[in-house]
PQR file with spaces between the fields and no chain letter, atoms N, CA, C, O and H, PARSE charges and radii, in Angstrom:
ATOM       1  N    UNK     1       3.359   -0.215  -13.753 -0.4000 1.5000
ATOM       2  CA   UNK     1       4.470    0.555  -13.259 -0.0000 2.0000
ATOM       3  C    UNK     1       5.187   -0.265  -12.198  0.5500 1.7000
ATOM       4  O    UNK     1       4.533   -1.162  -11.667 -0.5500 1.4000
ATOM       5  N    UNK     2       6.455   -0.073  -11.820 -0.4000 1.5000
ATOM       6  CA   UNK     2       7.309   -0.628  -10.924 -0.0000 2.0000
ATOM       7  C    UNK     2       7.662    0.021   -9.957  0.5500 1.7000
ATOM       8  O    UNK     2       8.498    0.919  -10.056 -0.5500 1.4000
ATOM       9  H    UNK     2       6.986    0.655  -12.252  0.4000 1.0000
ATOM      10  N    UNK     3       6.968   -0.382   -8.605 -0.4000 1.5000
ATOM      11  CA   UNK     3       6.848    0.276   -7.272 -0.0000 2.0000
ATOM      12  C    UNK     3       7.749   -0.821   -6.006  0.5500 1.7000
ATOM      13  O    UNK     3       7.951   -2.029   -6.138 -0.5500 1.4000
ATOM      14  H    UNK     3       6.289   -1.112   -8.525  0.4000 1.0000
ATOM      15  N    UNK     4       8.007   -0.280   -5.274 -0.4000 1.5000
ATOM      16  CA   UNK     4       7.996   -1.655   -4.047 -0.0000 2.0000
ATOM      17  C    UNK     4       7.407   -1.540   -3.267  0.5500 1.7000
ATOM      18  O    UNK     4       7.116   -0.376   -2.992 -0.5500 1.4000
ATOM      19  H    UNK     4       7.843    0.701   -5.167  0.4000 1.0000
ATOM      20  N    UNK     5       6.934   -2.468   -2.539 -0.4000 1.5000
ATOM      21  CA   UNK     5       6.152   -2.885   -1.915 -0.0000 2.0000
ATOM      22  C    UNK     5       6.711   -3.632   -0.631  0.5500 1.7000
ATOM      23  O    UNK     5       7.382   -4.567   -1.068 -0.5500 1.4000
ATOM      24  H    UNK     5       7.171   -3.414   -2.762  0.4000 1.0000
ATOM      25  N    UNK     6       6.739   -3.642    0.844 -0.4000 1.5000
ATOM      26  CA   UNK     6       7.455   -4.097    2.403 -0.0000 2.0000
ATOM      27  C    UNK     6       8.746   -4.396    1.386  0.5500 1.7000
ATOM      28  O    UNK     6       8.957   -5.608    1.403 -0.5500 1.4000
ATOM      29  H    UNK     6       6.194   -2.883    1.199  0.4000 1.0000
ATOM      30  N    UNK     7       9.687   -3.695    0.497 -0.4000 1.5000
ATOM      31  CA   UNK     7      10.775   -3.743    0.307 -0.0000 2.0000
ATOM      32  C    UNK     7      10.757   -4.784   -0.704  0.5500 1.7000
ATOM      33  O    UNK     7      11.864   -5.310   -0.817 -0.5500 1.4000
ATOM      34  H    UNK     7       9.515   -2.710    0.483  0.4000 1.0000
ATOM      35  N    UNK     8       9.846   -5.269   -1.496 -0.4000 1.5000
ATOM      36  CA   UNK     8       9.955   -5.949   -2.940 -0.0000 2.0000
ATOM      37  C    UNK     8       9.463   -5.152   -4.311  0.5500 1.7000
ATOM      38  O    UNK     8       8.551   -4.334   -4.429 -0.5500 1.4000
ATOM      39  H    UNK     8       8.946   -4.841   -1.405  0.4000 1.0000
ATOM      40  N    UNK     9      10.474   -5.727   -5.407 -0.4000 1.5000
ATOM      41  CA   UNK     9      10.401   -4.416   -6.179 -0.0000 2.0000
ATOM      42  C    UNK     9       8.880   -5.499   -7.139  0.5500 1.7000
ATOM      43  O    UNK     9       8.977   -6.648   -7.571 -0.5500 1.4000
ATOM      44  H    UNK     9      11.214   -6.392   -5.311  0.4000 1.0000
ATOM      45  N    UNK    10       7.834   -4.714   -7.179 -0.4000 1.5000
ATOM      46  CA   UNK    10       6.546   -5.093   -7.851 -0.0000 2.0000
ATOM      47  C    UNK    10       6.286   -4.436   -9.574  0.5500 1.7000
ATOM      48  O    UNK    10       6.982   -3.586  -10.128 -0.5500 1.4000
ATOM      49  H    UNK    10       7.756   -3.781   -6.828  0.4000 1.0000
ATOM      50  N    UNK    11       5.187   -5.078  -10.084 -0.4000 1.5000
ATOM      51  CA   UNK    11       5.182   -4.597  -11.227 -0.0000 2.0000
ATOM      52  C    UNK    11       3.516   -4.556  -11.331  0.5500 1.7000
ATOM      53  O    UNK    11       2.888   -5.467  -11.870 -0.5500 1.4000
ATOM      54  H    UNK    11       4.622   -5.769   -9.633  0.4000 1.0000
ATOM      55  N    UNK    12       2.798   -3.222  -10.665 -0.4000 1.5000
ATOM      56  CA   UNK    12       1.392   -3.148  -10.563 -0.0000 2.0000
ATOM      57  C    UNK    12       0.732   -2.415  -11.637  0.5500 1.7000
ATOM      58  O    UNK    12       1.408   -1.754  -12.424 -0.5500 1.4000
ATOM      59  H    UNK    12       3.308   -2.482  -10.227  0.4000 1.0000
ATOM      60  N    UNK    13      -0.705   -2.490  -11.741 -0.4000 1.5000
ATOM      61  CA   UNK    13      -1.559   -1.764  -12.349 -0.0000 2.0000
ATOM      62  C    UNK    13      -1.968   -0.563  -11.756  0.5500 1.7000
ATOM      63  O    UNK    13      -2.032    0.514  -12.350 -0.5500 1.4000
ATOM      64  H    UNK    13      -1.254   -3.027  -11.100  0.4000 1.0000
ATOM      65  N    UNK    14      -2.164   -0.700  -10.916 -0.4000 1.5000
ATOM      66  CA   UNK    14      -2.960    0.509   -9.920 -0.0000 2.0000
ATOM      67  C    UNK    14      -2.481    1.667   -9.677  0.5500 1.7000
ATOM      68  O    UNK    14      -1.335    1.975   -9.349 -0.5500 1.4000
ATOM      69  H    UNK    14      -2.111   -1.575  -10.434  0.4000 1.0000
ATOM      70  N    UNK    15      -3.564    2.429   -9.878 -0.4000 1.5000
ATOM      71  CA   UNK    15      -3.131    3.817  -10.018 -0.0000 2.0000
ATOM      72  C    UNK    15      -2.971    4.557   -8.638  0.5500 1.7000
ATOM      73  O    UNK    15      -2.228    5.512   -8.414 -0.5500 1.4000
ATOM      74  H    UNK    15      -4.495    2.178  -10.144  0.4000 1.0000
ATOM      75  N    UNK    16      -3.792    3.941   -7.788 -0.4000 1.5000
ATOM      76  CA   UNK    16      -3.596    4.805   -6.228 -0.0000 2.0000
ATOM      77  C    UNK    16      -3.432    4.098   -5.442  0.5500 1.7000
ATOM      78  O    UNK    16      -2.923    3.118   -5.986 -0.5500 1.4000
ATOM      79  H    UNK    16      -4.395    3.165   -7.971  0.4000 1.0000
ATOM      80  N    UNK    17      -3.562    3.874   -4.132 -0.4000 1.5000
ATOM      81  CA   UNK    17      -2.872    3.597   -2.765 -0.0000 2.0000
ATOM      82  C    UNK    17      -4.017    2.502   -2.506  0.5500 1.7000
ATOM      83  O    UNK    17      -3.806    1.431   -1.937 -0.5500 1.4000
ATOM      84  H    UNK    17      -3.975    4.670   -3.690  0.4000 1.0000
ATOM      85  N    UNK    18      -5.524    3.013   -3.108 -0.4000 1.5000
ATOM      86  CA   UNK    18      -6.444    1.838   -2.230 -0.0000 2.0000
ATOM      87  C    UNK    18      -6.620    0.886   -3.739  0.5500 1.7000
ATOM      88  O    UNK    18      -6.953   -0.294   -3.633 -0.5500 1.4000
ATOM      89  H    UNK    18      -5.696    3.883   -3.570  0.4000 1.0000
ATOM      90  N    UNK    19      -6.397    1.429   -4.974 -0.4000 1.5000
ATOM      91  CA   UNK    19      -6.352   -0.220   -5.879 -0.0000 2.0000
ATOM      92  C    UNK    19      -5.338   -0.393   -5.425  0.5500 1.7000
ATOM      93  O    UNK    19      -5.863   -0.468   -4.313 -0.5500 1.4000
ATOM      94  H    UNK    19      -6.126    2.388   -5.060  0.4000 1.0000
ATOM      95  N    UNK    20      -4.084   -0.570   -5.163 -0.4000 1.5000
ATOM      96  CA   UNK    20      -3.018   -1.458   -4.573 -0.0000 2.0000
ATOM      97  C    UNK    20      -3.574   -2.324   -3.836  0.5500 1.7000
ATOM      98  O    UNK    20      -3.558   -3.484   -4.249 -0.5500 1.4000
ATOM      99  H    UNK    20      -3.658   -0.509   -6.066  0.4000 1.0000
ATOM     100  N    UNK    21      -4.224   -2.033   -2.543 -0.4000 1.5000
ATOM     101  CA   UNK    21      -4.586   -2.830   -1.725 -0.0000 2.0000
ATOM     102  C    UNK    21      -5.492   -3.909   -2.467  0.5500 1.7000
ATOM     103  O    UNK    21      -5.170   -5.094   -2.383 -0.5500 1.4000
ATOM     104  H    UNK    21      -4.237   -1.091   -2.208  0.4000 1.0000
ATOM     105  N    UNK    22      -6.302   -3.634   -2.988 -0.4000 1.5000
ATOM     106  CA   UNK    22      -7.392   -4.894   -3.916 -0.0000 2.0000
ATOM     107  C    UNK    22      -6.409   -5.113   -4.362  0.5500 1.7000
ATOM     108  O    UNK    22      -5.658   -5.544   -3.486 -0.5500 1.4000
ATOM     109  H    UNK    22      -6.563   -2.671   -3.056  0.4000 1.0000
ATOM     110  N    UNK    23      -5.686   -5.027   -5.833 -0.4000 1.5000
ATOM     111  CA   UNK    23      -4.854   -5.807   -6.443 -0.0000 2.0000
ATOM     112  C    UNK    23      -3.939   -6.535   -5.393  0.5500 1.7000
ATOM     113  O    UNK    23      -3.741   -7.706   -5.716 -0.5500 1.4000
ATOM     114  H    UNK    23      -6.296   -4.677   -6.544  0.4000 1.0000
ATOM     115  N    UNK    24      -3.326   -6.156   -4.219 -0.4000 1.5000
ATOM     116  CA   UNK    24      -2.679   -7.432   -3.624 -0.0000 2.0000
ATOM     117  C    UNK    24      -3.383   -8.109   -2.989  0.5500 1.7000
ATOM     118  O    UNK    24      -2.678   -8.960   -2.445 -0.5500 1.4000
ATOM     119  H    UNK    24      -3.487   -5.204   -3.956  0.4000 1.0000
ATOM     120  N    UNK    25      -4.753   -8.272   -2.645 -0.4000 1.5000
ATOM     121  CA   UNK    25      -5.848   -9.117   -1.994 -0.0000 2.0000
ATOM     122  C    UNK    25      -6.030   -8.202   -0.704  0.5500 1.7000
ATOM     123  O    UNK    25      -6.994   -8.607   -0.055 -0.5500 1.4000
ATOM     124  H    UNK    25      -5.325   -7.581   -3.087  0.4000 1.0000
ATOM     125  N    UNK    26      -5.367   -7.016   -0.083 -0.4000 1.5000
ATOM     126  CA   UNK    26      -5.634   -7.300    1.511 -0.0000 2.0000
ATOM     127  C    UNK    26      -7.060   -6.554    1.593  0.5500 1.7000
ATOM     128  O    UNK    26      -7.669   -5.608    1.093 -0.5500 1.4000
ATOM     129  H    UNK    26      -4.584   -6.686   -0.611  0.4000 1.0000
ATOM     130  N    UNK    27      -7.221   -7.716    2.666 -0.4000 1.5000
ATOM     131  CA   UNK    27      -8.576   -6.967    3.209 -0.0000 2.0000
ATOM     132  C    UNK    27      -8.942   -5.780    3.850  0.5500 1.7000
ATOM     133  O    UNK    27      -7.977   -5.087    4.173 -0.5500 1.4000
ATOM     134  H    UNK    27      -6.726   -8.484    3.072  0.4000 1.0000
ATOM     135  N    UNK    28      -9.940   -5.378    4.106 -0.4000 1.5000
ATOM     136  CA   UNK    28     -10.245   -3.980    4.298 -0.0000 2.0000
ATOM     137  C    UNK    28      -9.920   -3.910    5.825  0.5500 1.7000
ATOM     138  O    UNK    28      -9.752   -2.813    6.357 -0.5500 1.4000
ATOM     139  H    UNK    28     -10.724   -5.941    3.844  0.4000 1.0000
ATOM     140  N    UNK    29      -9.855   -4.751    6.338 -0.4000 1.5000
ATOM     141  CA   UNK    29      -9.340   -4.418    7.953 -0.0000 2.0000
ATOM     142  C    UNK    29      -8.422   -3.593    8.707  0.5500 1.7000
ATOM     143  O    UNK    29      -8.080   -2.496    8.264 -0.5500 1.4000
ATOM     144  H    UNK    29      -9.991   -5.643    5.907  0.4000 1.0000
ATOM     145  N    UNK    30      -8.014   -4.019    9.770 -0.4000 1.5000
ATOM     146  CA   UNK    30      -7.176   -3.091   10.482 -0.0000 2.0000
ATOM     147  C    UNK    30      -5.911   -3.242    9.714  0.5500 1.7000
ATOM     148  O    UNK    30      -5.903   -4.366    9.211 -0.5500 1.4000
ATOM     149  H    UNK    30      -8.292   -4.910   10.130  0.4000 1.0000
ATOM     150  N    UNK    31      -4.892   -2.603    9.433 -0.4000 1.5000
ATOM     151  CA   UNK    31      -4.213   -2.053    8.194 -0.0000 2.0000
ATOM     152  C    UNK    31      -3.558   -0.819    8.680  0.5500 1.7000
ATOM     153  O    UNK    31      -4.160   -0.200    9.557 -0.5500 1.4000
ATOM     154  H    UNK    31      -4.898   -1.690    9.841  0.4000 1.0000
ATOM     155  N    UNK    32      -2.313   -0.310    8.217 -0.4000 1.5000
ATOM     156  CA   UNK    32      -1.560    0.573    8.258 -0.0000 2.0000
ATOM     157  C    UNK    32      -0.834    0.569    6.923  0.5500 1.7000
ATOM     158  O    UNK    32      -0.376   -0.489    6.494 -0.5500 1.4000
ATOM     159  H    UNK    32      -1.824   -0.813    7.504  0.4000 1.0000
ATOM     160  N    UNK    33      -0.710    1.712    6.246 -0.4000 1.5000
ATOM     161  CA   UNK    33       0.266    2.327    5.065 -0.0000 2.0000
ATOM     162  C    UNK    33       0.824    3.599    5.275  0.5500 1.7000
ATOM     163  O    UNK    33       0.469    4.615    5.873 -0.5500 1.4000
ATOM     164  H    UNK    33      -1.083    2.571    6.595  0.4000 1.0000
ATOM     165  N    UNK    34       2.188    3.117    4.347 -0.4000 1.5000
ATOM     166  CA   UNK    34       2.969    4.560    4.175 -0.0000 2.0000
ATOM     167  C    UNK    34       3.396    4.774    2.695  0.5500 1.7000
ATOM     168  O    UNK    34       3.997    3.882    2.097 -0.5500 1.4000
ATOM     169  H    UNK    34       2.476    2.292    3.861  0.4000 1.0000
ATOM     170  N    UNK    35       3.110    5.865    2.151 -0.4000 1.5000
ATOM     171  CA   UNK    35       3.653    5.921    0.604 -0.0000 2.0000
ATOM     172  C    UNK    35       5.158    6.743    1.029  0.5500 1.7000
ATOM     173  O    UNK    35       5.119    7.239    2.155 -0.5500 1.4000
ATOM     174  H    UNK    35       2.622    6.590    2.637  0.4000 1.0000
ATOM     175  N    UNK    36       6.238    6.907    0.397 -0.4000 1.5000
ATOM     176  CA   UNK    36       7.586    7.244    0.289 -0.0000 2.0000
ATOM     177  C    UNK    36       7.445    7.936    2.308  0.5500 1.7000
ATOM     178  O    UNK    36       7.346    9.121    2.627 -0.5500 1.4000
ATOM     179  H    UNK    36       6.270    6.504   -0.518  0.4000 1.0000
ATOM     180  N    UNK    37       7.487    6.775    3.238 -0.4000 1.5000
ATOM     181  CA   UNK    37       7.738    6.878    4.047 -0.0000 2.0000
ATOM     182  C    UNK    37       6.468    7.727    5.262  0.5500 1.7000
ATOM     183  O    UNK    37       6.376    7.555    6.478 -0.5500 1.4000
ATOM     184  H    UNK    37       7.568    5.813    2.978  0.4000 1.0000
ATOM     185  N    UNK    38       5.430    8.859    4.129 -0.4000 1.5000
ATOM     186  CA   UNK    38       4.379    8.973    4.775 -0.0000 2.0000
ATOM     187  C    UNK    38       3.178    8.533    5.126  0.5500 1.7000
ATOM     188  O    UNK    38       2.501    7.901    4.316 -0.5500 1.4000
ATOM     189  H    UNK    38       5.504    8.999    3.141  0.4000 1.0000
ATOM     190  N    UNK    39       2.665    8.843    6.582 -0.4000 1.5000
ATOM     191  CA   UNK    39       1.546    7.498    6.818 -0.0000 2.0000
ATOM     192  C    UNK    39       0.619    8.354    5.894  0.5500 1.7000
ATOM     193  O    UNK    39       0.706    9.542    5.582 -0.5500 1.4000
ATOM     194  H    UNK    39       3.216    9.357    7.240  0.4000 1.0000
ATOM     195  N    UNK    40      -0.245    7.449    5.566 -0.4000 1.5000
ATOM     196  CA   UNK    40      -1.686    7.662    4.648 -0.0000 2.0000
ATOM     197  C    UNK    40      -3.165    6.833    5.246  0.5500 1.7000
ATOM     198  O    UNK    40      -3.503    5.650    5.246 -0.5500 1.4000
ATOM     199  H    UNK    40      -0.316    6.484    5.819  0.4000 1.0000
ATOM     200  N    UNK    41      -3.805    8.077    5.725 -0.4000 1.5000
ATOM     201  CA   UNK    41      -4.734    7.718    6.485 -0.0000 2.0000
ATOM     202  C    UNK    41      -5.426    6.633    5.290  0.5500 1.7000
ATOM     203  O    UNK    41      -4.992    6.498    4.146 -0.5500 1.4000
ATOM     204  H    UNK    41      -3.530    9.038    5.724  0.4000 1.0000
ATOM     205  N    UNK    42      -6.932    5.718    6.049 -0.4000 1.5000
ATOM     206  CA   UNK    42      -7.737    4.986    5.819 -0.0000 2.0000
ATOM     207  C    UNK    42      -8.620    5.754    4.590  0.5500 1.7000
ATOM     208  O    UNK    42      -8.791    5.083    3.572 -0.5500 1.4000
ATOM     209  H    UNK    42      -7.284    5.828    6.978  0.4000 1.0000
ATOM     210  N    UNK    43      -9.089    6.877    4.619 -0.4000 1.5000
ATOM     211  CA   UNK    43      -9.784    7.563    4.185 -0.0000 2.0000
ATOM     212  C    UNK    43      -9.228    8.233    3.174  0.5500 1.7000
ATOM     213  O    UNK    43     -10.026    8.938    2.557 -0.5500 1.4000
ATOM     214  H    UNK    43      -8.950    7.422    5.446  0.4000 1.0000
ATOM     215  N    UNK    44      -7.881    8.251    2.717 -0.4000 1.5000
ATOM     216  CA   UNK    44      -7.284    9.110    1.659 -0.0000 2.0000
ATOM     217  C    UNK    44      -6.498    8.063    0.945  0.5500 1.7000
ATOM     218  O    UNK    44      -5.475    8.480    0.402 -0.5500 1.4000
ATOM     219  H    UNK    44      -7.232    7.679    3.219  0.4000 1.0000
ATOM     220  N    UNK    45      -6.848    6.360    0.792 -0.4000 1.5000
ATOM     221  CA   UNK    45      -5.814    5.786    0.581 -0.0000 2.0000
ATOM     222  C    UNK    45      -6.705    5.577   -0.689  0.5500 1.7000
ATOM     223  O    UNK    45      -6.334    4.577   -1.302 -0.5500 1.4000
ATOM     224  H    UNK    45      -7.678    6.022    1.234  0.4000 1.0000
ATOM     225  N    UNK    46      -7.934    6.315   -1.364 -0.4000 1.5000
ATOM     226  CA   UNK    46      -8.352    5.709   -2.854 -0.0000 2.0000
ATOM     227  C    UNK    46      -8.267    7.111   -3.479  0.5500 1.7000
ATOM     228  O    UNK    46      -8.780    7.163   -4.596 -0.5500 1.4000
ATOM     229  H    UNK    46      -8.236    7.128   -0.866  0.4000 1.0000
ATOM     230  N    UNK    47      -7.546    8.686   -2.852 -0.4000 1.5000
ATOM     231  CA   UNK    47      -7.289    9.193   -3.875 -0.0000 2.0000
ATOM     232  C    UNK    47      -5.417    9.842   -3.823  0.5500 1.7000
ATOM     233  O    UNK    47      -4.952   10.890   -4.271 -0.5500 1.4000
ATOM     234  H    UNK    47      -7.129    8.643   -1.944  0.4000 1.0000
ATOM     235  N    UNK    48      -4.703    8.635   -3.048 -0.4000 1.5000
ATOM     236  CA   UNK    48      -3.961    8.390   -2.978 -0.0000 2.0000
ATOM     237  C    UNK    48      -2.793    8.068   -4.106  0.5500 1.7000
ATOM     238  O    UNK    48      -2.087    7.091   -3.856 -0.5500 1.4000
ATOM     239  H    UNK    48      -5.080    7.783   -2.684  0.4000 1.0000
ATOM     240  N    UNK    49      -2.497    8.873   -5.448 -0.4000 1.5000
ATOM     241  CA   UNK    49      -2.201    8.589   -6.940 -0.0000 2.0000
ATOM     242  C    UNK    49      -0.401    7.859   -6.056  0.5500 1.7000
ATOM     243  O    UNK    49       0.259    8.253   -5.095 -0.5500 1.4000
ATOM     244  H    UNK    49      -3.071    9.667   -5.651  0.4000 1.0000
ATOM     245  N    UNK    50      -0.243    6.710   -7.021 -0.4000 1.5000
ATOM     246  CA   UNK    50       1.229    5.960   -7.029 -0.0000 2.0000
ATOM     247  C    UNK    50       1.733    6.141   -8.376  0.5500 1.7000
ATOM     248  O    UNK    50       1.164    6.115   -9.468 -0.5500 1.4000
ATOM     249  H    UNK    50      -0.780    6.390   -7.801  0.4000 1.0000
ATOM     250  N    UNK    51       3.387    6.401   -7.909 -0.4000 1.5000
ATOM     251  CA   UNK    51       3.836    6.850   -9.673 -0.0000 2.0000
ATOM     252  C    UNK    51       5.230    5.466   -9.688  0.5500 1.7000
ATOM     253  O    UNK    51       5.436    4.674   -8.768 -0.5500 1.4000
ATOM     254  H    UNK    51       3.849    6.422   -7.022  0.4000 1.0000
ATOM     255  N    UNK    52       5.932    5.536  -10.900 -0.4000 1.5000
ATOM     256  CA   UNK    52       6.711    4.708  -10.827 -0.0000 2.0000
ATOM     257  C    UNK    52       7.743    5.276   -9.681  0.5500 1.7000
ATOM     258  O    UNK    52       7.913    6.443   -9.329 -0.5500 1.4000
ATOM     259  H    UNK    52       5.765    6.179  -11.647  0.4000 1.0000
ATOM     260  N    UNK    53       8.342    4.142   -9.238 -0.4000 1.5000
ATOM     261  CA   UNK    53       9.544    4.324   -7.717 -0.0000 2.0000
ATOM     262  C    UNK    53       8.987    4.879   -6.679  0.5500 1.7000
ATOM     263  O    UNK    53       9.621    5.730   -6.055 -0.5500 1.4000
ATOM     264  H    UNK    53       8.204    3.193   -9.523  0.4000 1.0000
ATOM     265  N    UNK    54       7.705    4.511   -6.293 -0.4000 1.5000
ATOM     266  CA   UNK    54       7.116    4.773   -4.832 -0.0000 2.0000
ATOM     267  C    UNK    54       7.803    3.887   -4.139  0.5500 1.7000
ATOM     268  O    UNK    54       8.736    3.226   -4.594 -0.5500 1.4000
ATOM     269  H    UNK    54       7.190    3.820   -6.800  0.4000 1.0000
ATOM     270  N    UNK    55       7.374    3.834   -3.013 -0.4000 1.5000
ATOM     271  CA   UNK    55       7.780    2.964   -2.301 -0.0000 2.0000
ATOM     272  C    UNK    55       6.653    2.939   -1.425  0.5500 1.7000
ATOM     273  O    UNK    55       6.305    4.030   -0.972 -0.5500 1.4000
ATOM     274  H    UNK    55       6.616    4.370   -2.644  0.4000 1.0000
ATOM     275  N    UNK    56       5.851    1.670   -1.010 -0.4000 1.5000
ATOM     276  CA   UNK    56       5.175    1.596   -0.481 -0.0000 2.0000
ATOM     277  C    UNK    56       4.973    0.329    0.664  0.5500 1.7000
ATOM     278  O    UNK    56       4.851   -0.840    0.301 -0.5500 1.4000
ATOM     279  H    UNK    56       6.134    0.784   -1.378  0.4000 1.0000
ATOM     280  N    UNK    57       4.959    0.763    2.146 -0.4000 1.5000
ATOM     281  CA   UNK    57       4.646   -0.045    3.762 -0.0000 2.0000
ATOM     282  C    UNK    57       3.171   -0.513    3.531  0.5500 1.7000
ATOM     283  O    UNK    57       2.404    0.262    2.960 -0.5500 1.4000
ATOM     284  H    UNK    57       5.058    1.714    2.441  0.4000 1.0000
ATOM     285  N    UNK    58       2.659   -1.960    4.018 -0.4000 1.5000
ATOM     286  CA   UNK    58       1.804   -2.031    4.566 -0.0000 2.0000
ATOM     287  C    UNK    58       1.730   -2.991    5.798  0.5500 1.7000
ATOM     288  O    UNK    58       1.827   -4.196    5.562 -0.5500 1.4000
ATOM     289  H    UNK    58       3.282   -2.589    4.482  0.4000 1.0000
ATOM     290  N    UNK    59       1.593   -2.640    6.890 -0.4000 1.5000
ATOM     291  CA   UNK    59       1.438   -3.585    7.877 -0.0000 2.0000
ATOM     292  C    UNK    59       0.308   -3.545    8.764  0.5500 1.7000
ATOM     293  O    UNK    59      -0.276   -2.579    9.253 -0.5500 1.4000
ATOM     294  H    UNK    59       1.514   -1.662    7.081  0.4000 1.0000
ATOM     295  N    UNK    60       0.046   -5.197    8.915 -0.4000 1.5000
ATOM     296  CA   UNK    60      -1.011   -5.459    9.283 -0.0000 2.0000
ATOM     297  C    UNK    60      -0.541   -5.903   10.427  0.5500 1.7000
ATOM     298  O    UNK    60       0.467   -6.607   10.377 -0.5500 1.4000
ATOM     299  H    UNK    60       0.520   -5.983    8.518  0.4000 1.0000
ATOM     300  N    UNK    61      -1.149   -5.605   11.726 -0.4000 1.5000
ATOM     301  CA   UNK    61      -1.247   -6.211   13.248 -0.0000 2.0000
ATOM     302  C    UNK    61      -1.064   -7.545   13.416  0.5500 1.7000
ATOM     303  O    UNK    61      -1.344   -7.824   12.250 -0.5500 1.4000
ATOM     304  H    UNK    61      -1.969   -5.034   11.766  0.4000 1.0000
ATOM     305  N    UNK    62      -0.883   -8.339   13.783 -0.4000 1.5000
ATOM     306  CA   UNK    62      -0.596   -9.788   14.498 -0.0000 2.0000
ATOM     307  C    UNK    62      -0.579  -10.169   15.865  0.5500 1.7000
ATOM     308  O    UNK    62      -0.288   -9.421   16.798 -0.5500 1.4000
ATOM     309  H    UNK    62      -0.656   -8.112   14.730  0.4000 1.0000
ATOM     310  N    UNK    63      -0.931  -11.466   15.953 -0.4000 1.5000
ATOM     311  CA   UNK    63      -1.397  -11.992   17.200 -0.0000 2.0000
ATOM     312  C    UNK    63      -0.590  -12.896   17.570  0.5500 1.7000
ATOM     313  O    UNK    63      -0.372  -13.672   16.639 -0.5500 1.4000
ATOM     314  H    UNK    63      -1.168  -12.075   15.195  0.4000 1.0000
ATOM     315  N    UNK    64       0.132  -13.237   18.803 -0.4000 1.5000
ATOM     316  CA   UNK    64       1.157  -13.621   18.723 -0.0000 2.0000
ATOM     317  C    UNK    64       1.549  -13.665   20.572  0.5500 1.7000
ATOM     318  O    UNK    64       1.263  -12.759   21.355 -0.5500 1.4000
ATOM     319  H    UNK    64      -0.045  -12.607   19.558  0.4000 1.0000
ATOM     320  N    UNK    65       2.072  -14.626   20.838 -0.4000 1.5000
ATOM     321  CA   UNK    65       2.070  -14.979   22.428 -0.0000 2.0000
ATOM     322  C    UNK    65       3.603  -16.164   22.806  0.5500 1.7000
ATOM     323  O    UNK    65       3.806  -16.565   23.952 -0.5500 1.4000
ATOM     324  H    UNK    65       2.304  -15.362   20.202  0.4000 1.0000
């Protein structure tokens, strides 16, 4: 299906919010998501269903001086 992803239009397998995350590699760490603009806790992001034209945030923290 065709979702975007930090504003690129993707072409994934995954059916919910936490295979997204495996299918794009990120690690299980500190992490933030939003599906169509709502945050989605840590704990609800593997029954989290994605349909075609989600739109989906993920940002990860950075270190930086």
């Amino acid at each position: 299906m065709r979702i975007h992803v930090n504003g690129k239009a993707l072409d994934v397998a995954a059916a919910t919010l936490g295979a997204l995350l495996r299918e794009l590699d990120y690690e299980d760490g500190a992490l933030a998501t939003a599906l169509n603009r709502n945050f989605v806790r840590k704990t609800d992001r593997g029954k989290t269903p994605l349909k075609e034209g989600d739109t989906v945030e993920i940002l990860v923290p950075r270190q930086g001086g």
